[in-house]
C-alpha positions in Angstrom: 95.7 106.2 98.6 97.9 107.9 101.2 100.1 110.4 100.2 101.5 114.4 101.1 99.3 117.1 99.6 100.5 120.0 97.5 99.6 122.6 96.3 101.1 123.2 92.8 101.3 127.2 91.6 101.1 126.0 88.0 98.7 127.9 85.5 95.5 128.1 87.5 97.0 126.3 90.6 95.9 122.7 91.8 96.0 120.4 93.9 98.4 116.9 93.8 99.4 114.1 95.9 102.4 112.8 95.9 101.6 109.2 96.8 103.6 106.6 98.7 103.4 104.3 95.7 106.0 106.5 94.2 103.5 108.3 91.6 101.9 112.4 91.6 98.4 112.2 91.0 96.4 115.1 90.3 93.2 115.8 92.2 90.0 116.5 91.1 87.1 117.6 93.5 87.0 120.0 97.0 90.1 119.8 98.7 90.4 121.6 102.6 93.1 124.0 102.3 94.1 123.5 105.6 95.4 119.8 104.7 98.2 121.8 102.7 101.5 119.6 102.8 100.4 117.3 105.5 100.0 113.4 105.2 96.6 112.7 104.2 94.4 109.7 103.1 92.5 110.0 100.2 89.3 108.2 98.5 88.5 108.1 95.0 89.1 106.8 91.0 92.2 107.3 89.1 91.5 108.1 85.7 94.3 107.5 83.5 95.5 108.2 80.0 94.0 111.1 77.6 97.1 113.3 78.2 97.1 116.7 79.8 95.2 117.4 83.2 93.9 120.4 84.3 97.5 121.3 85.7 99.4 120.5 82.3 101.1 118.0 84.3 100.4 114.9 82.8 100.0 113.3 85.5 96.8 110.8 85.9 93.9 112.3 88.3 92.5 111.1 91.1 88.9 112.4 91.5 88.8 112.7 95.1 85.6 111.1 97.0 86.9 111.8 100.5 90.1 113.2 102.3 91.6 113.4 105.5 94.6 113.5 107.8 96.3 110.7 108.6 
């Protein structure tokens, strides 16, 4: 999934993409800070539906596998 990275200062703080297919997913898993708001390619499962993510955001979550700049 391809997508800009953010950063989002909400409760704890977390990380999101904001995916060219039009939907914010929120990641799960070890994100390099240095990506930050750059176009990046990332790897992993959505997991959908149970409400609430980590961020209160209620967005789904994409457990990250692999990242990188694209």
């Amino acid at each position: 999934m391809r997508g800009k990275l953010i950063y989002e200062d909400i409760g704890a703080g977390g990380w999101s993409l904001k995916a060219t297919d039009g939907n914010t997913y929120a990641l799960d898993g070890d994100i390099p800070k240095h990506l930050a708001n750059k176009t990046v390619q990332v790897d992993g499962k959505v997991q959908r539906g149970g409400g609430f993510g980590f961020m209160m955001s209620g967005d789904p979550v994409l457990v990250v596998q692999s990242i990188r700049a694209v």
